[in-house]
N, C-alpha and C positions, 0 to 999 in steps of 0.2 A: 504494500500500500504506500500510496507517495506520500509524503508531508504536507499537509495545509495548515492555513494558519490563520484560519478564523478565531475571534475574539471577540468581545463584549464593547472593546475600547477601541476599534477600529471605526474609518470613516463610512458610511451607510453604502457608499458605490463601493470600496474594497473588498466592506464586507460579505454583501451579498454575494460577489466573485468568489469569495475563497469558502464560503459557506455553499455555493454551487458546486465549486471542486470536492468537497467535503461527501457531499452527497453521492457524487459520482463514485469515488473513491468507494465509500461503503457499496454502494448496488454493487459495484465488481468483484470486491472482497466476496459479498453474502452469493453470487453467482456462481463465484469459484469453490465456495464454502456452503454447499445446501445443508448440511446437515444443523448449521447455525442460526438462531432465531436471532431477531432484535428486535424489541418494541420502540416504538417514536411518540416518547411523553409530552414532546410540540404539540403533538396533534390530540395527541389522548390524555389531555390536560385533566381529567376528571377521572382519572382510571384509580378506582380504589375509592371513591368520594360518592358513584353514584349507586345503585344494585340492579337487577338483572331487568327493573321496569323503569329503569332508567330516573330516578327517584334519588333525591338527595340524602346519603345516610352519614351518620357519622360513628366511631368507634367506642364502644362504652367504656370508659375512663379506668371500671374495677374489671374488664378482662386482657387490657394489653397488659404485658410481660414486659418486663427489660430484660433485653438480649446482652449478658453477660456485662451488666450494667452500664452499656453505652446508646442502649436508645431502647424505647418503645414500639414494640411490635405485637400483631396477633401470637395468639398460644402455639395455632401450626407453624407459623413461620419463624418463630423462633424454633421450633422442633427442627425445623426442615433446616435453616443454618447450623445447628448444632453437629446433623450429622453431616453439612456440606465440608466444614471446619474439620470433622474429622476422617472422610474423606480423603481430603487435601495432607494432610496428615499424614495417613496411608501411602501415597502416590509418592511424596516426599521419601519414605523408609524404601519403600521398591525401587524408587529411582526415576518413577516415571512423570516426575515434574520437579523441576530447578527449585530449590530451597532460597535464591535469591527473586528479588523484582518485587512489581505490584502485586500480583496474582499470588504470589508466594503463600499469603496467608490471611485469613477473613481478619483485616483490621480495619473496624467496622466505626465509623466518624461517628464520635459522641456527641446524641443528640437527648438533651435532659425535658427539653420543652414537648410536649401533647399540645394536641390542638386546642384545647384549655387555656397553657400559658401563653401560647401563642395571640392568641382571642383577648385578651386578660390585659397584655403587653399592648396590643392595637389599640384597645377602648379606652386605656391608659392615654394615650399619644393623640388619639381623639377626643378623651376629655379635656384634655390641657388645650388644646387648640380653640376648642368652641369657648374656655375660659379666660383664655384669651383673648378671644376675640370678644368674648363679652365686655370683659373689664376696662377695654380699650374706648369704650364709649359709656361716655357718664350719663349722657342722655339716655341712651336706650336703659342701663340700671336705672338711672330716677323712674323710668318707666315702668316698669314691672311690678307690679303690685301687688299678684300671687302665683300660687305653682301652674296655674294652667298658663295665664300668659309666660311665664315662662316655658313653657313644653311649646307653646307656638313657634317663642321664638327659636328655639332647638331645631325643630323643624325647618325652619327658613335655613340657616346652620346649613341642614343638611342636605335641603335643596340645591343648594350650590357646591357641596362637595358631592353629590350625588352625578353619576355612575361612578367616575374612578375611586373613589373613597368610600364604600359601603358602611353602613352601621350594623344593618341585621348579620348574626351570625351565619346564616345560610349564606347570604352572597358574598361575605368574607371568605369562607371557609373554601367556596370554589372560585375565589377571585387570584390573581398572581400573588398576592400578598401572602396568603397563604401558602408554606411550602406542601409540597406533594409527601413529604414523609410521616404528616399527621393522621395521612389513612390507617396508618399500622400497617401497610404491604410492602414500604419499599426502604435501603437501606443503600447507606453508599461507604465506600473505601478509604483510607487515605487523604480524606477534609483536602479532596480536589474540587477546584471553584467550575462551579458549571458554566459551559458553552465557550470553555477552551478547546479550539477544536486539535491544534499545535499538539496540547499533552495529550488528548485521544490517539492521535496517529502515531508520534513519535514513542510513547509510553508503553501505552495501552493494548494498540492493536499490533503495534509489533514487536512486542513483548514476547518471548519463544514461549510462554504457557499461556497465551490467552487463547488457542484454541481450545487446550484441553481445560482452562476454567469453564468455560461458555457452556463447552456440551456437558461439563460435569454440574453445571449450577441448573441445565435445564436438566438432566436426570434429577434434580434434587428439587424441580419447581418453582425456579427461576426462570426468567429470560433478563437481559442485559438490553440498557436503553442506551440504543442507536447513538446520542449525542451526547452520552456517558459512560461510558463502558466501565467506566469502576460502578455502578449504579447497579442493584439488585431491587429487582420488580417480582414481586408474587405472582408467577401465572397463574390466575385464579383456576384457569380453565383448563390446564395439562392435568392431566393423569396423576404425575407424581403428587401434584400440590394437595389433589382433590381426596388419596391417599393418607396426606399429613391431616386433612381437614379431619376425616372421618376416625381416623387414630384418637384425635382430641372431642372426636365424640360428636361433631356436624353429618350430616348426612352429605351433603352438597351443598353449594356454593346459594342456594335460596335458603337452608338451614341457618349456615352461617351468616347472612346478612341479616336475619329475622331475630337472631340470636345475639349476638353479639356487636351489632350496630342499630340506632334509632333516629327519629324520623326530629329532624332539631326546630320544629316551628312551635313550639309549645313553649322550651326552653327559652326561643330567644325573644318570644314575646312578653315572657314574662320578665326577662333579664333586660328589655327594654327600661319597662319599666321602672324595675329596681334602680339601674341606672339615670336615671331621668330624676328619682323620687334624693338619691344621694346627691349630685350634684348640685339641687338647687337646696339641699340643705347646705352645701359646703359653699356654695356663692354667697346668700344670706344667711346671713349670721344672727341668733335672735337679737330683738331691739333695732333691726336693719326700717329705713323707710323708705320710703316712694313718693316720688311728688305730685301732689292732685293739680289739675292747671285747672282754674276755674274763670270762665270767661262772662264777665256781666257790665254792662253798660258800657259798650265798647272798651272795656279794659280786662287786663290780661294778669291772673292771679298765682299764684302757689305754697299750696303747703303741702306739708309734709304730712305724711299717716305711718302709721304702722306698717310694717307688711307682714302677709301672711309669713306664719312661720310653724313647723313642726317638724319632730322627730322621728325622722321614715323608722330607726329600729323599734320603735313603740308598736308598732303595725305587729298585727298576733300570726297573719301570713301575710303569703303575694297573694290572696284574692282578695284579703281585706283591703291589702294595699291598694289593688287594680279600681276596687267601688270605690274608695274617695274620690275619684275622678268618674268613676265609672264604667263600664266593657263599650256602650256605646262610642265614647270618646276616647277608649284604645285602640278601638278596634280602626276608627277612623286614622288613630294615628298612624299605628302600624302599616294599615294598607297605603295610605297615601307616603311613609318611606318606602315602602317595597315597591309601589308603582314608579316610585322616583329614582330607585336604584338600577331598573332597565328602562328606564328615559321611554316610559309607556306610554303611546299616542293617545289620551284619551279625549273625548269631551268632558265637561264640568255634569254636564247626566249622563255619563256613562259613568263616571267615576261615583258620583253620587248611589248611581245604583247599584254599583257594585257592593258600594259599604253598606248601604241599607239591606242588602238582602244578607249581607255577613251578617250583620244585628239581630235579624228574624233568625237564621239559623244558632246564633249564639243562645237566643232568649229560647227556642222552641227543640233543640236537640242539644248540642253543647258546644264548648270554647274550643277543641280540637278541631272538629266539624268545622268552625266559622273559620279559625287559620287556614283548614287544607282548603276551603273556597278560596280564600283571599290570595294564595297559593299558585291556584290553580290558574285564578285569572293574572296574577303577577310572580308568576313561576323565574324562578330567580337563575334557571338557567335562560331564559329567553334572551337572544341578543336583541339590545335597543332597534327599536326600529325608524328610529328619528334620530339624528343628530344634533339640534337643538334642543333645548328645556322643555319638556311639556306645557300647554296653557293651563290646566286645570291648578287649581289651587284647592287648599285647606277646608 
């Protein structure tokens, strides 16, 4: 394979050049090499995040494992690296793989964050943002006089960072920001920086045991990603994996998704909330006030009042918390983020009625029900279908 030398820090015409050579390169390798798989995570950016109905799942926080305490993965796939590690092992004593190079041995890039801390760290970086931008105008705080117009103005906040900066968990979770090892299926080598294409070819691919890694990781239920090749992916759907699956007790790959991954719109509606409910206690401080502008005989007044204030941990749960505001007026909120996160063409009655029929289903089946509607109409995989802002408002 020849050397290319695509990179991240290259000019946009260089790069697409050597990132063409790149490609080429690989098709010839994999042509000369049929017995060789590669998966392309460019394309199958969701591979491990969605399940078999194409559904956004995520991994349940008490069944991932640390794999030999450098990261978090499912129970089979750790199973399945354990015996790839030893293996490799094996081949090393017989002689039939070099004891030196990358491939030499599963050392596996410690990763201590789940999609949790990950999640955790974001809304972190987004709270302080909208805090700042709050605080930066004195007007708009004299404004604000309780927690609902503040949740308005959050919303406006988010209107404008909305597509590329998501809030809801769901469209984080499958957004770039999110790395792909929070599935629990995929695990990489040697804290090598992704879409160096240079260390792929010069390292990696011509490395004298990366053939017999590739075909021994897919005996073991792996394939290797195309534009990583230290990168181990769970082939959910090979043989071997589906093997490890059923070992740890799944029947198959709809078992394990039902089992061991859930459906996160319930979660982050409610963690909306929470968050919304802690922030403006951490903006106003009790004894904080607001200025009343009162306008009478052509002149122009103000005083000061009170502003509302309270203690989100006093709330006995998050439903109690959701009714001081309401479900109506969550539900409203939620959808009209979610709509705003894939820049959703709507009218002001279409949107309208979308919320509205969320409400009747909340009021007349339950709050699960009303998210997977809202969901369904503002499905967080959908790409925008407009480029500018939507018209509809709040």
């Amino acid at each position: 394979m020849k050397t290319t030398r695509g990179n991240n820090n290259l000019s946009s015409k260089y790069s697409y050049l050597q990132r063409e050579l790149y490609e080429k390169e690989v098709n010839e390798f994999l042509q000369s090499n049929p017995q060789i798989s590669l998966i392309d995570l460019r394309s199958k950016t969701l591979y491990g995040k969605v399940d078999l109905d194409n559904k956004i799942v995520v991994p349940r926080l008490e069944y991932l494992v640390s794999y030999n305490g450098t990261t978090h993965v499912m129970p089979f796939v750790s199973n399945a690296l354990t015996d790839l590690a030893a293996r490799f092992q094996k081949r090393q004593e017989r002689g039939t793989m070099r004891k030196s190079g990358p491939y030499a041995s599963l050392q596996v890039t410690p990763r201590e964050q789940t999609w949790k801390e990950e999640y955790v760290d974001y809304l972190a970086t987004l709270r302080s943002a909208y805090l700042q931008e709050l605080r930066s105008s004195k007007v708009k705080m004299d404004k604000l006089a309780n927690f609902k117009e503040f949740v308005l103005d959050f919303i406006d906040f988010t209107s404008i960072a909305s597509p590329r900066f998501p809030t809801t968990f769901s469209k984080f979770y499958i957004s770039k920001i999110s790395t792909a090892f929070s599935s629990g299926c995929i695990v990489d080598l040697n804290s090598e920086q992704y879409g160096n294409d240079h260390i792929s070819t010069t390292k990696y691919f011509a490395d004298v045991n990366f053939k017999t890694f590739a075909q021994e990781a897919q005996n073991h239920g792996f394939i290797l990603d195309r534009h990583a090749p230290w990168r181990l992916v769970a082939n959910l759907k090979s043989e071997p994996m589906q093997e490890y699956m059923k070992a740890s007790g799944y029947a198959n790959m709809k078992d394990a998704f039902d089992n061991l991954y859930f459906n996160p719109f319930s979660p982050e509606f409610y963690e909306l909330i929470k968050m919304l409910n802690f922030i403006y206690a951490e903006a106003f401080q009790p004894g904080s006030t607001y200025a009343e502008i009162c306008y009478k005989n052509g002149k122009t007044s103000y005083s000061l009042k009170p502003r509302e204030h309270f203690d989100p941990t006093l709330f006995n749960s998050l439903e109690e918390m959701t009714e001081y505001l309401g479900y109506p007026f969550w539900l409203r909120v939620y959808g009209f983020i979610k709509a705003r996160e894939i820049n959703k063409d709507l009218t002001q009655r279409e949107f309208d009625d979308i919320i509205r029929e969320s409400v009747v289903i909340n009021k007349h089946i339950d709050t699960d029900s009303a998210l997977a509607y809202i969901n369904k109409k503002f499905n967080p995989l959908e790409t925008p279908t407009i480029d500018r802002k939507p018209s509809f408002v709040f």
